[in-house]
C-alpha positions in Angstrom: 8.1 0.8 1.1 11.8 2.4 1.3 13.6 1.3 4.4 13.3 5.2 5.7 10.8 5.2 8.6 9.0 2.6 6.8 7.8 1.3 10.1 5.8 4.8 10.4 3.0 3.3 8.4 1.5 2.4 11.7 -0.3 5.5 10.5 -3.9 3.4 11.0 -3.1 0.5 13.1 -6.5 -0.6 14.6 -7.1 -0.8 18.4 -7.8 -4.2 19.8 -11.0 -3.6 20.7 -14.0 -6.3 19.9 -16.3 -4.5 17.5 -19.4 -6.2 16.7 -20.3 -6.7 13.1 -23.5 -5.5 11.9 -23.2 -5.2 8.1 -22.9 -8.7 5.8 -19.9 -10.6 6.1 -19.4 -11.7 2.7 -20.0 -7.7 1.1 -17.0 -5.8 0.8 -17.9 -2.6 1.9 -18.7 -0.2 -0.7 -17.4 3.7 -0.2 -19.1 6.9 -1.6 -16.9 9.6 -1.0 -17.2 13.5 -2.4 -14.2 15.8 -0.9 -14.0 19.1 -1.3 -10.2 20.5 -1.0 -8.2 23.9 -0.5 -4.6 23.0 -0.4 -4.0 26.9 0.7 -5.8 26.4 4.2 -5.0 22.9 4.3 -9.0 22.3 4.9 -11.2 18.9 3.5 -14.7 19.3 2.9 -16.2 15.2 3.2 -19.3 13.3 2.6 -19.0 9.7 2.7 -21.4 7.0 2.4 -20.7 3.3 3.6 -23.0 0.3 1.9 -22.3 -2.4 4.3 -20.3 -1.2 6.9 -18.8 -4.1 8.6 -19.0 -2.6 12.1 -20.7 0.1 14.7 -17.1 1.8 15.0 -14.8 3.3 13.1 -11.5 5.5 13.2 -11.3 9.3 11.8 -8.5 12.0 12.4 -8.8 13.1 15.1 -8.5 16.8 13.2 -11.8 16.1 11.5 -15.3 17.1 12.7 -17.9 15.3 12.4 -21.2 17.7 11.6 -24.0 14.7 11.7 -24.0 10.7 11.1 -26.9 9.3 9.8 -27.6 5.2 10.0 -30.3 3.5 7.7 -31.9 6.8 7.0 -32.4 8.3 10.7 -29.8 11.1 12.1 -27.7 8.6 15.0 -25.8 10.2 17.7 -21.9 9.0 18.0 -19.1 9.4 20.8 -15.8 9.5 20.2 -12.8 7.6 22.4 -9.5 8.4 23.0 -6.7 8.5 20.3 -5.3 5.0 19.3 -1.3 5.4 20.8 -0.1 4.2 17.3 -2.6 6.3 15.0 -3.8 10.1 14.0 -7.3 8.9 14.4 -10.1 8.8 16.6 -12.3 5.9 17.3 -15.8 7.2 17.0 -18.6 4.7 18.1 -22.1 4.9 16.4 -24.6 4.6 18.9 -27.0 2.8 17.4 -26.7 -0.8 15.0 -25.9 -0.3 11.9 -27.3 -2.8 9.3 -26.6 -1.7 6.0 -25.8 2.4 4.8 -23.3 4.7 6.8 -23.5 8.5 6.4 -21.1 11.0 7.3 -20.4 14.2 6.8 -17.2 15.9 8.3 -14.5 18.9 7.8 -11.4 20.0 8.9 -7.7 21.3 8.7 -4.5 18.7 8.0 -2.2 21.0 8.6 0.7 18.7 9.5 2.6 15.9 7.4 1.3 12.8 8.9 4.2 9.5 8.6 5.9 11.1 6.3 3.9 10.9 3.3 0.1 12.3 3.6 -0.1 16.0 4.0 -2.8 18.5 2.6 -0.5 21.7 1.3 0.0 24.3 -1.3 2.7 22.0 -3.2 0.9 19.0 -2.5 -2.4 17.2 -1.5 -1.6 13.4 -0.4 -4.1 11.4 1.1 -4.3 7.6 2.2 -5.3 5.4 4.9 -2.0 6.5 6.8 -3.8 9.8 7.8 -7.6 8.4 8.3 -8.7 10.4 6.3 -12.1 8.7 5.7 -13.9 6.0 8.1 -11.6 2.7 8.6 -13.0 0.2 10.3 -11.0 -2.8 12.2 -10.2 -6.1 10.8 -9.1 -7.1 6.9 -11.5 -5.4 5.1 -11.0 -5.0 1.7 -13.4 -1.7 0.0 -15.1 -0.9 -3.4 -15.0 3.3 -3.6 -16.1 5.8 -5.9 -14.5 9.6 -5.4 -15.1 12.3 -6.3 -12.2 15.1 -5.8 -13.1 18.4 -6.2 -9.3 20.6 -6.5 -8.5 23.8 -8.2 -8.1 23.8 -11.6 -4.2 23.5 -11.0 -3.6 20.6 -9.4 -3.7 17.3 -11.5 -5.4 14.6 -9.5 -4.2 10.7 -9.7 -5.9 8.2 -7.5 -6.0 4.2 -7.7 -9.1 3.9 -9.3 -10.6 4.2 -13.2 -10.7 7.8 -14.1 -14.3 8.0 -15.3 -14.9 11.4 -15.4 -13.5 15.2 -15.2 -15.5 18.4 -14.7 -14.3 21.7 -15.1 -16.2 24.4 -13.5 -14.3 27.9 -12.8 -10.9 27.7 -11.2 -12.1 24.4 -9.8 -11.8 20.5 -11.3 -14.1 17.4 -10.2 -11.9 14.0 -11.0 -14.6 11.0 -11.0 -13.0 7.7 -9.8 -13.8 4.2 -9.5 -11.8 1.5 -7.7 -11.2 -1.9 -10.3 -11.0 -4.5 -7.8 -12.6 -4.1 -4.0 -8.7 -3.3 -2.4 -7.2 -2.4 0.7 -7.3 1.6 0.2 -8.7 5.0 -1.0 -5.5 7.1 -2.5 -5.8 11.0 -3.5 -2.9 12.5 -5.3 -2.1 15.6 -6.4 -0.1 18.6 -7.4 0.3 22.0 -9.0 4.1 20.7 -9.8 2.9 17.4 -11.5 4.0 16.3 -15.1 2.2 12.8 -16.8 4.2 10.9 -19.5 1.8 8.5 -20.8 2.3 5.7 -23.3 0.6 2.3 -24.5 3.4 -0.2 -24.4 2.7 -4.2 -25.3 -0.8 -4.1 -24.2 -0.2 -2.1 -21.2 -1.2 1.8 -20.6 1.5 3.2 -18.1 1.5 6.7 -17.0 4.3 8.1 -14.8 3.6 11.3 -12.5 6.6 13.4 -11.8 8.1 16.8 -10.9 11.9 17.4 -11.0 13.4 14.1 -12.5 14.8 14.5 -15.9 12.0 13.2 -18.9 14.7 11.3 -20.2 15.3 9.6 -17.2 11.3 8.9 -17.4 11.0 7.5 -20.3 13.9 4.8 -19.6 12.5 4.1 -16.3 9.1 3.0 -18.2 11.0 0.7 -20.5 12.3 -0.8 -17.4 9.1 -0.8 -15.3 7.1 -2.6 -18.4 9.8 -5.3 -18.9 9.5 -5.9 -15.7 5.8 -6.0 -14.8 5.8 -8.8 -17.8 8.8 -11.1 -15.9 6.5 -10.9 -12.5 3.8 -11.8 -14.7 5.7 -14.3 -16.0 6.7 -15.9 -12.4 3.1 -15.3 -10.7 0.9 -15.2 -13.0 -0.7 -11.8 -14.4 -1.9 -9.4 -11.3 -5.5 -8.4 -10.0 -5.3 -5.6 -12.6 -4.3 -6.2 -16.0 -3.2 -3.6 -18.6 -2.0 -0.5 -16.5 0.8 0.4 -14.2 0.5 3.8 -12.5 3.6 5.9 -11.1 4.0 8.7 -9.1 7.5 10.3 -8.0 5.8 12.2 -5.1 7.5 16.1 -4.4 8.2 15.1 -1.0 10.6 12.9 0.7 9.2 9.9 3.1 8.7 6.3 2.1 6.6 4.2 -0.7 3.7 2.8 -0.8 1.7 0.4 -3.4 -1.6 0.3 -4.1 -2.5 -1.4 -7.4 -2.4 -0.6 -10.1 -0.8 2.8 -8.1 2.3 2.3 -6.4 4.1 6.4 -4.9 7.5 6.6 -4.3 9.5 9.7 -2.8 11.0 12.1 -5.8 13.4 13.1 -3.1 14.6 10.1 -1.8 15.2 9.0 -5.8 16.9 12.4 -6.9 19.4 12.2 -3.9 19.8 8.3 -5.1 20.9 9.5 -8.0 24.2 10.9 -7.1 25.5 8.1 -5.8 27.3 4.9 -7.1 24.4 2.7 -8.2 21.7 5.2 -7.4 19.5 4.4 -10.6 19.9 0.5 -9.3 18.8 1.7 -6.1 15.9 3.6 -7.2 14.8 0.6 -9.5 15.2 -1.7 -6.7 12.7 0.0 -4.6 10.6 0.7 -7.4 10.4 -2.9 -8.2 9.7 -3.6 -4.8 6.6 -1.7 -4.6 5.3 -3.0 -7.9 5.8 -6.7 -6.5 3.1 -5.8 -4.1 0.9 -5.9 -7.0 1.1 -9.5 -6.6 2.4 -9.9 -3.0 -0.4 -8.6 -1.0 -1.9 -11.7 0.2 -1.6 -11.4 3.9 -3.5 -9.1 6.5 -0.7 -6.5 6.8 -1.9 -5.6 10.8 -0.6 -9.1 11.8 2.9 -10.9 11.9 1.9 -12.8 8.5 2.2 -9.6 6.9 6.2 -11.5 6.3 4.7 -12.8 3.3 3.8 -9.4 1.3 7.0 -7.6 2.3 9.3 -10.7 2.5 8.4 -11.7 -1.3 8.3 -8.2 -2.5 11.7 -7.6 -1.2 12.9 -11.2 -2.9 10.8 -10.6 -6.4 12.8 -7.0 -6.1 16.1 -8.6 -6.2 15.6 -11.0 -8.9 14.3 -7.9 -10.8 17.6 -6.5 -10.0 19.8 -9.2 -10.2 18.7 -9.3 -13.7 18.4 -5.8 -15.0 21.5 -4.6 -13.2 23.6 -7.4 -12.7 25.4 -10.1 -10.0 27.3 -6.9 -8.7 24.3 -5.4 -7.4 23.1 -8.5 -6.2 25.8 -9.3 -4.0 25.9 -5.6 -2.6 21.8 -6.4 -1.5 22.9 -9.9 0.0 25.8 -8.3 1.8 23.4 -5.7 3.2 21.0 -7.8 3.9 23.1 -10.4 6.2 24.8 -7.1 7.6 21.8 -6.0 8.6 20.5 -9.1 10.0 23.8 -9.5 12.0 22.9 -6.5 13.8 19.4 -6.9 15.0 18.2 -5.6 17.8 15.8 -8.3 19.4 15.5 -12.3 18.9 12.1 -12.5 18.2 11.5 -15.3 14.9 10.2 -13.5 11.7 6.8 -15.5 11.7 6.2 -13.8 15.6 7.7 -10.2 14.3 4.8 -7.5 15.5 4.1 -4.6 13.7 6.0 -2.7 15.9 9.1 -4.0 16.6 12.1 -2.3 16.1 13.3 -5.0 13.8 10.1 -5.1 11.8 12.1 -4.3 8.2 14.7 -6.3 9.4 12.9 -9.3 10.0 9.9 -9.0 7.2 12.0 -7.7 3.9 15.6 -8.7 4.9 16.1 -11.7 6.2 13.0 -13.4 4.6 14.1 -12.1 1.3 17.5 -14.0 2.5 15.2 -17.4 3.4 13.9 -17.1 -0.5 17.6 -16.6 -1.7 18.6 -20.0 0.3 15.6 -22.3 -0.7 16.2 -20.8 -4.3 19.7 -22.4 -3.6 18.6 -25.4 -2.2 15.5 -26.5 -4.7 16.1 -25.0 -7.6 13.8 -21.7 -9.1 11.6 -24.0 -10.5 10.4 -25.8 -7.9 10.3 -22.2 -5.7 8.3 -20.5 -8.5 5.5 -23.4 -8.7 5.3 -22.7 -4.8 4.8 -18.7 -5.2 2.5 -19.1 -8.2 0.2 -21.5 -6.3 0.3 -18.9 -3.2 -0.9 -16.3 -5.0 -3.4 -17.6 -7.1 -4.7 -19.5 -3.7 -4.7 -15.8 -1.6 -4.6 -13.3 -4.2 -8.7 -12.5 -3.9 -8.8 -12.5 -0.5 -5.4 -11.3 1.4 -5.9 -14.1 4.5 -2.6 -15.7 3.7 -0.9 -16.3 6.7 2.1 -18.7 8.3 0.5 -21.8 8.9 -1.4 -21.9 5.4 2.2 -20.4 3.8 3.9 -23.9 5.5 0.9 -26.3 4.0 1.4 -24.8 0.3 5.0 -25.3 1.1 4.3 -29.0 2.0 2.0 -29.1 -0.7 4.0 -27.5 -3.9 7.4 -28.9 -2.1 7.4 -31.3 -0.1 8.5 -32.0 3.5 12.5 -31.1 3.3 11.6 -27.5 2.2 8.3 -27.0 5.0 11.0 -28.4 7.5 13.1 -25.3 6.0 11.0 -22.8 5.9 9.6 -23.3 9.1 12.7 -23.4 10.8 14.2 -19.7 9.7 10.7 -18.4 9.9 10.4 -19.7 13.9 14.1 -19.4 14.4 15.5 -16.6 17.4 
């Protein structure tokens, strides 16, 4: 995410309440949604059915009404709690067990831009787990989906699943979509204002969504992009999806997000960027940050551990920069970086940094990408890049990386000097 408001992404931070589990443990749940949307009134029509629902309650906007739930087949009645402090949503509580299918059916006006960066408008339907927009449940569930998206004719759809099918009927379009890889989300994307520049380039398909950006500028930034999806590959090992890379400059301002092999910046944000001295560095740096999480998502990003996504995003970022831009840009990152960091607010260690602390970016993205920088320094890239590659082929699958297991593969890939490093800047005040 950009460093504006990113901490806003609170948008569906779960309550801590104790949920009991009644679908299977080991089966992701699997989501069947069909929405029905009229970006004039701002209104979403929703059916959605969960195969192995992984609990009795789950969170909804609070703007959406439920019209019935049915559980295993028989019509259930539900109650809904008071607002979350931190989210847009609603717990709503099943009242009965739920062991394996989830049916609801709901409707209702997002009128209002929710964090910055979902909103339901004329110029521009965005939807994603930041406005609840279907049922989340608590915990680190990752979910298999199939959407449909019923739009007017207008609007071109993207979403972070396989495009299987599209339906004309009218002044109206159905987009069929299919997640790849059971993931952390459900994204819904689209616009009247929307362009698509689309290309096959060494073995990977990329399409780029964008409004008011210049196509030349496009067509460099994909040059870019690919080069660098094949050096992340090249560090990491290739991501959970092979072969595509999907970009959208949303029309609005806000902050980024990544959702592979999706990843939505602001247009805004990059077209102000632009005017200024190393804006298109700028705008490739956060680009490249977000594409990183297509390997750095490895950690529950509810909890403090959620260092390790952000914190090697941020680092893979600058190596991207340092060497596509150069050592100049490099040392203005570093510079802002220990700026930053100098200026802190609260003492709390990186590894003990809650989600909503005031030095949240601060402590996850800056000085962790600072930490990478050092033991870089100190062990040589080689040693550091046998560490990240066994991370992420250890977690990639299942996202329950977290600081304790970081500090064993450190001890492991490493050796003792650099776990007695790491754990001393991750736990230091």
């Amino acid at each position: 995410m950009n460093n504006v408001l990113r901490f806003l992404f609170l948008a569906v931070i779960l309550a801590e309440l104790i949920v009991p589990v009644r679908g299977d443990a080991n089966q992701p749940p699997e989501y069947r949604l069909k929405v029905r949307i009229d970006p004039s009134s701002s209104k979403i029509e929703c059916e959605a059915v969960v195969k192995h629902p992984p609990a009795s309650l789950f969170y909804l906007h609070k703007n959406l009404e439920i019209r019935r739930i049915v559980a295993d087949g028989h019509p259930v009645s539900f109650h809904r709690d008071e607002p979350s402090p931190y989210t847009v949503g609603t717990a709503v509580v099943v009242d009965a067990d739920v062991k394996n299918e989830l049916l609801l059916e709901y409707a209702g006006s997002l009128t209002e831009i929710i964090n910055d960066v979902n909103m339901v408008n004329s110029d521009l339907v965005e939807l994603a787990l930041y406005s609840v927009w279907y049922p989340s449940f608590q915990g680190n569930n990752l979910i298999d989906f199939k959407l449909d998206a019923d739009l007017p004719s207008d609007y071109l759809a993207v979403s972070n699943g396989i495009l299987e099918q599209r339906l004309d009927s009218g002044n109206r379009t159905l987009t069929r979509w299919a997640s790849y890889k059971p993931g952390s989300d459900i994204v819904l994307l689209a616009s009247p204002h929307l362009q698509k520049m689309e290309e096959d380039m060494e073995g990977t398909k990329v399409e780029i969504y964008f409004n008011k950006i210049s196509r030349e500028y496009i067509k460099a930034k994909k040059d870019n992009l690919v080069k660098s999806m094949g050096r992340l590959a090249g560090f990491y090992g290739p991501p959970r999806v092979k072969g595509l890379l999907r970009f959208v400059y949303s029309p609005r301002g806000g902050w980024s997000y990544s959702r592979i092999p999706l990843f939505v910046v602001s247009e805004e944000y990059a077209l102000s960027q632009l005017k200024e001295k190393f804006g298109e560095a700028r705008d490739f740096h956060g680009n490249a940050h977000e594409m990183a999480h297509f390997w750095w998502a490895v950690a529950d990003m509810n909890t403090p551990d959620d260092w390790i996504n952000e914190g090697l995003a941020e680092y893979s970022a600058f190596r991207l920069s340092e060497e596509q831009v150069g050592k100049s840009f490099a040392d203005i990152l570093i510079q802002e970086y220990r700026q930053h960091a100098k200026e802190s607010q609260t003492s709390v260690p990186i590894a003990e940094t809650e989600i909503s602390s005031p030095d949240r970016y601060v402590n996850r993205y800056e000085k962790t990408a600072l930490m990478f920088i050092e033991a870089q320094r100190r062990f040589g890239q080689e040693s550091l890049d046998k560490l990240l590659k066994s991370l992420y082929i250890r977690f990639a699958e299942t996202r329950n990386a977290t600081t304790a297991l970081f500090l064993e593969e450190v001890e492991t890939q490493m050796g003792k000097d650099a776990q007695a490093f790491f754990q001393n800047v991750l736990y230091q005040k």
